[in-house]
N, C-alpha and C positions, 0 to 999 in steps of 0.2 A: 522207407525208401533208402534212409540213409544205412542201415544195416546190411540191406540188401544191395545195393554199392557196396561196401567195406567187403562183403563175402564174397563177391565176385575178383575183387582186386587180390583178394587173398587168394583165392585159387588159382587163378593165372600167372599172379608169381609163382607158388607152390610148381605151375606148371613149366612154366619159363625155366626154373629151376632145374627142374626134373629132366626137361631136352638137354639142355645144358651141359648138365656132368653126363647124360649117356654120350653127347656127338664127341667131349674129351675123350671119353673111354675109347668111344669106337676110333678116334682119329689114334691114339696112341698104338691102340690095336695094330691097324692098320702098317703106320710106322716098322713096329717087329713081326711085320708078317703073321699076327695070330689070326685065327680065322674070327671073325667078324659075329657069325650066329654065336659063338661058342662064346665067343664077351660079352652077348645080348644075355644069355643063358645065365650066366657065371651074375653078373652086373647084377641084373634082378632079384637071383638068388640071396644075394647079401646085400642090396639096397631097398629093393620092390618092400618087404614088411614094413621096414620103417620107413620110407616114403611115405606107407599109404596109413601107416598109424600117426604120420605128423599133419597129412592131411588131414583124416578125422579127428586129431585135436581143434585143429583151426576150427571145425566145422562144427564140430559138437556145440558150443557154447551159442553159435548163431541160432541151431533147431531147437536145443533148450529155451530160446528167449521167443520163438516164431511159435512153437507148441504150446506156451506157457499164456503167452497172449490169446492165442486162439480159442484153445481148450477149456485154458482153467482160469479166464480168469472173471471179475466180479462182472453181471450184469443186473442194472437196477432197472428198476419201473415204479411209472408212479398211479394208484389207482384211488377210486373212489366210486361211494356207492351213496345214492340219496335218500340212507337211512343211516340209524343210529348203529355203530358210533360214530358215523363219521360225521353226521350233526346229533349233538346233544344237548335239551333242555336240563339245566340245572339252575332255577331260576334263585339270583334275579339275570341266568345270562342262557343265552344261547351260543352255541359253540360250535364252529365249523373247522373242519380238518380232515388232511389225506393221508395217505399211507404210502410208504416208500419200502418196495420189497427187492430183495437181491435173488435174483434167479441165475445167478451165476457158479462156480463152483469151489468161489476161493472169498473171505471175505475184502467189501469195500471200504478202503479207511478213507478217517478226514471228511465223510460225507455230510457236504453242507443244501439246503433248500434256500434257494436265492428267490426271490420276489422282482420279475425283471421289468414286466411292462401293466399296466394299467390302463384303461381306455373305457370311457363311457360308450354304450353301442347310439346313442343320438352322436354324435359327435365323431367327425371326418377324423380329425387328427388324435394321436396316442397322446394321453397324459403323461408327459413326460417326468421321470422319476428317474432317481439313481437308484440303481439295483441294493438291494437293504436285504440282508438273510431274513430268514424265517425261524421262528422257534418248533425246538422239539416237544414235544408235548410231554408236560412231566416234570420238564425242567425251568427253573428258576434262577435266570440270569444275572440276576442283582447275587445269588450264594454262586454259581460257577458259571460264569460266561461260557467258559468252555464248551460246556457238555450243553449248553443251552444252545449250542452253534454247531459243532460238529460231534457226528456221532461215528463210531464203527458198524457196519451194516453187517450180518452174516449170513449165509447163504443158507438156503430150507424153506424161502419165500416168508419167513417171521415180519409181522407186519409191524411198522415202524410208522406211529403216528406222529404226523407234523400240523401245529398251530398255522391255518391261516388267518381268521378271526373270531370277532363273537360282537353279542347286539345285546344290550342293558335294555334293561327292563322299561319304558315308560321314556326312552332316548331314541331320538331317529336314526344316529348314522352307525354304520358298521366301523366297527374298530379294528383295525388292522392289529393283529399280534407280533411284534415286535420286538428281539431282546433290545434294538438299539435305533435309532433312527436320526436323519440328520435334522437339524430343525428348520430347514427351510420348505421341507415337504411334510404334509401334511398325512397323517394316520387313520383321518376317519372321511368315511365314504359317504356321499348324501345315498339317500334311498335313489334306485332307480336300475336301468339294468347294466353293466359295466364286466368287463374281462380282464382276466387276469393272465400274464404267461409266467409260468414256474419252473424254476430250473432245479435239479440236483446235479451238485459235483462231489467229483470224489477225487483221492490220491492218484489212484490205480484203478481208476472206470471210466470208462462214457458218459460225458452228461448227457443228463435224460430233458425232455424239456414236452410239458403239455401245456394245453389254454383252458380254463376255468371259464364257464358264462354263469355269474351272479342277476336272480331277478328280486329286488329288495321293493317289499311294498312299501315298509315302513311301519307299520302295522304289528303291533305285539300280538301274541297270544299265549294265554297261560296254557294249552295242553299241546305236547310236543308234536303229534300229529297234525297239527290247527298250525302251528308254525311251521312245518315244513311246507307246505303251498302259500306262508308268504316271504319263507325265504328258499327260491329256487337255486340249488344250484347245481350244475353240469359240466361234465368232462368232457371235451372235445376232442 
């Protein structure tokens, strides 16, 4: 909105301008008797190109930044499917995680997965939490925080897995995967059925934001088929 202000003020000077020096011309004109059409003519001739190549300066750089957004630049998505890999038994753990793709045509930096709300589905009110990133999957935050927080996304639909947690062996709660967290909130989940909203941000993108429904029996099982029906989870 505000570019588009700026480009309009710009042009209406530009314009204010332009009437401007032609009512001089024509009044001086006038003044020595020259005829009127013939300093329209004359005026144009040696002002009209560059007039209108000072406007298209002004203007070029606005359609560069309006084109550049529109066209080319990063869009993400966050998807998931309720199979492997997006859970995976690797015992002694189970492992859940989604995929963040850029469908866009330029790539997305700085792209972080935020952990924004939690909420048992028995219970009226949200479990309130401070928004805590999410780890990339792969990465190991204690050797480089960095890469374990924010990643570059690039464009081709390249699926980009991101940690949301995992279930130990012969233990009831789900463990949030976490590079970092604060300590007055807690990272591990009782069994039961509970939701999640997930956000991705970027430098130069949209956040994207979807809701997770987790159904936790509690309930281990050693073959990863057998676990996926007791741990449910869905994309909303």
């Amino acid at each position: 909105m505000k570019n588009r202000q700026l480009l309009v003020a710009v042009l209406l000077a530009a314009g204010l301008c332009f009437v401007s020096a032609f009512q001089v011309s024509a009044q001086k004109a006038e003044e020595i008797n020259i005829d009127t059409s013939a300093t329209i003519v004359s005026w144009l001739s040696i002002w009209g190109p560059s007039v209108l190549l000072a406007i298209i300066a002004l203007i070029a750089p606005f359609l560069s930044i309006r084109i550049s957004r529109r066209y080319l630049h990063p869009r993400l998505g966050i998807d998931f499917e309720n199979q492997r890999p997006y859970l995976r038994l690797a015992s002694p753990f189970y492992y859940v995680r989604f995929v963040v793709t850029n469908n866009g045509r330029t790539q997305a930096e700085d792209c972080e997965a935020v952990l924004e709300e939690i909420y048992y589905e028995d219970q009226s009110s949200k479990w309130r939490i401070l928004p805590v990133n999410l780890k990339w999957s792969g990465e190991d935050p204690r050797k480089d925080f960095k890469a374990a927080c924010f990643r570059t996304i690039y464009p081709g639909g390249r699926k980009n897995f991101c940690d949301i947690g995992h279930i130990e062996k012969d233990k009831k709660p789900f463990f949030l995967t976490l590079p970092r967290h604060y300590l007055e909130q807690t990272r591990n989940l009782r069994p039961g059925h509970f939701k999640m909203k997930i956000s991705v941000y970027a430098k130069n993108a949209e956040k994207v934001t979807r809701e997770f429904s987790f159904g936790w029996s509690g309930t281990w099982k050693d073959k990863e088929e057998e676990m996926s029906k007791e741990m449910i989870v869905k994309i909303l």
